[in-house]
Structure formats: C-alpha cells, structure tokens
VEXDREN-2710 file (C-alpha; in Angstrom, 1 decimal):
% VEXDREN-2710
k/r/px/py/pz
1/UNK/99.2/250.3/138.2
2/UNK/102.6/251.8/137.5
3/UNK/101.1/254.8/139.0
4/UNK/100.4/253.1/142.4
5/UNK/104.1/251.8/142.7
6/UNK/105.9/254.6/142.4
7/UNK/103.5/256.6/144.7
8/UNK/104.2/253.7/147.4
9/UNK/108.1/254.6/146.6
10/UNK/108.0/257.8/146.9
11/UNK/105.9/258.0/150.1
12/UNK/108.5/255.7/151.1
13/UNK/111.1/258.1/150.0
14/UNK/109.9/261.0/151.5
15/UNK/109.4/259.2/155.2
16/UNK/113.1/258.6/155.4
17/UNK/113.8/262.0/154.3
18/UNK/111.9/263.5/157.0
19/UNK/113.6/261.0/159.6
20/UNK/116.9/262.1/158.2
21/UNK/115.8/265.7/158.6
22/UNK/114.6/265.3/161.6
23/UNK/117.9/263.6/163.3
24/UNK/120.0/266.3/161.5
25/UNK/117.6/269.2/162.8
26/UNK/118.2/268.0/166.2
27/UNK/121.9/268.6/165.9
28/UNK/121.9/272.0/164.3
29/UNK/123.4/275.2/166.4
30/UNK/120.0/277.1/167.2
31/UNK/121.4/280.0/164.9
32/UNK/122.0/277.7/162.2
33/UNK/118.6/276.7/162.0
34/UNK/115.9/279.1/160.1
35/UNK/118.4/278.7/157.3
36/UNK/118.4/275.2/157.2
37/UNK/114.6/274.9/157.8
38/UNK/114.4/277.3/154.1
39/UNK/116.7/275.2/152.3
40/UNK/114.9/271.7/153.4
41/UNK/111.2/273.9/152.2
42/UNK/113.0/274.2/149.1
43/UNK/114.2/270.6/148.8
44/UNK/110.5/269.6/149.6
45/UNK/109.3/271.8/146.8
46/UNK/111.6/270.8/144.3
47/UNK/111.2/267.0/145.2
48/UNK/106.9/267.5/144.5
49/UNK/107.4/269.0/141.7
50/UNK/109.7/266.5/140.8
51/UNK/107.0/263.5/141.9
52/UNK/104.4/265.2/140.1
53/UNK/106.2/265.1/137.0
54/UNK/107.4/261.7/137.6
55/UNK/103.8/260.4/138.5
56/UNK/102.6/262.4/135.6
57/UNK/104.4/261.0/133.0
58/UNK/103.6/257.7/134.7
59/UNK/100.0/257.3/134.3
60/UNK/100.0/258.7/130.9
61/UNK/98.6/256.5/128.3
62/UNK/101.7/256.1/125.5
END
C-alpha cells in the first residue's frame, strides 16, 4: 500500500519537474544549453536512484 502512495508522489514529483525544466529550457542561451541538458540527466539519475531506494525501503517487510 505504502508502496503505491509514494509511487503516485513521486510520479507526481517528477511531472512538475519536467514542466519546470521544460519552461527553464525554453529560456536558456542556445550555447548554454548541452550543459544544462547534462546536468538535468544527472539530476534525473540521481533522483531514480533516489526513488528506488525510497520505494525500496518502502515495500520492505520490517
């Protein structure tokens, strides 16, 4: 159950984040933007890892 919650959350999460991105990308110099594009793939990787963990540790039995 717990399990489902959080995924709904996250999902959640992770749609405004890509609006967000998405708005700012828009806005960025031309130049600017390869660089940004790397550092958001690494924000996306660090934030799964992150879920993973989270969801993980969620639907463990204690």
């Amino acid at each position: 159950m717990w399990g489902n919650c959080t995924n709904g959350v996250v999902v959640g999460y992770l749609f405004l984040l890509r609006n967000e991105v998405r708005k700012k990308s828009n806005n960025i110099m031309p130049v600017r933007e390869m660089s940004n594009k790397n550092s958001i793939k690494q924000h996306y990787k660090k934030l799964t890892l992150l879920i993973i963990s989270v969801d993980g540790a969620a639907r463990k039995p204690t």
